[in-house]
N, C-alpha and C positions, 0 to 999 in steps of 0.2 A: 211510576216507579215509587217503592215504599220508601220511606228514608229508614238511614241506616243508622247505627250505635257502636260505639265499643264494648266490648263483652269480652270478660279474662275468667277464667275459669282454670282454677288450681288446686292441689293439695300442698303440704307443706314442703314437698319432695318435685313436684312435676308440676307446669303450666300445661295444663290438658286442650284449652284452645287460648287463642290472644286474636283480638281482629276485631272485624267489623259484619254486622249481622240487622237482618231486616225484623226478626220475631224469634225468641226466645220462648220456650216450653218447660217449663220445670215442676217437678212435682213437691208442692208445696205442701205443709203439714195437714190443711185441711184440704187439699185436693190440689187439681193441676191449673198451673197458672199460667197465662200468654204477657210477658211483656215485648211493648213495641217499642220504638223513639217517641220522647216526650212522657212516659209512664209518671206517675207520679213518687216522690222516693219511699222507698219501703225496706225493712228491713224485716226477714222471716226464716224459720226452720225450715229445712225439706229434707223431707225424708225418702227411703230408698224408691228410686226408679228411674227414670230415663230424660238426660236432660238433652233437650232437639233445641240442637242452633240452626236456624234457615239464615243461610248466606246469599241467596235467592230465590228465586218464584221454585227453580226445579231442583235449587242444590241444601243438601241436611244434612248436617255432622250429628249423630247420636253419641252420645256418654252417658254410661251406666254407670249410679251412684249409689252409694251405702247411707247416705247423709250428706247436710250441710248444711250451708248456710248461703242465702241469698242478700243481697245487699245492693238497690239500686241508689244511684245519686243521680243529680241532672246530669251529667259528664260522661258518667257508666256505669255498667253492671258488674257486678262482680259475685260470682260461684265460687264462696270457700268449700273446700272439702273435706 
C-alpha cells in the first residue's frame, strides 16, 4: 500500500479537491511532475493542463487547469489556482 498525503486544491472562489492522495500529476512549467509522500518541498509555476489526484491504485480525480501555482511542504501539497 503507497502511503498517502494531504492535497488541497483551490482557486480563490472554490476548494476543487481537499483529502488525501497516493500520487499527484501536475503539469509543471517545464513539464509534467509526479509528487508522492515524502517529496521534497518545492515551490513552482504550472501551467495549463490536467491535474490527476490518484486516491488509489484504480481511483483518479482529473482537474483542468488554466494556471497555477504548486506549493509542497512536509505536511502538504497545495494547488493554487
Amino acid at each position: 500500500m503507497a502511503h498517502k498525503f494531504s492535497v488541497t486544491i483551490q482557486d480563490a472562489n472554490d476548494v476543487k479537491f481537499a483529502g488525501e492522495c497516493e500520487l499527484l500529476v501536475v503539469p509543471g512549467a517545464g513539464g509534467e511532475m509526479s509528487i508522492a509522500a515524502g517529496h521534497t518541498r518545492l515551490m513552482t509555476p504550472l501551467r495549463k493542463g490536467t491535474v490527476t489526484v490518484n486516491t488509489a491504485a484504480d481511483k483518479a480525480t482529473e482537474i483542468e487547469i488554466d494556471k497555477g501555482f504548486l506549493w509542497v511542504t512536509k505536511e502538504r501539497v497545495h494547488v493554487i489556482l
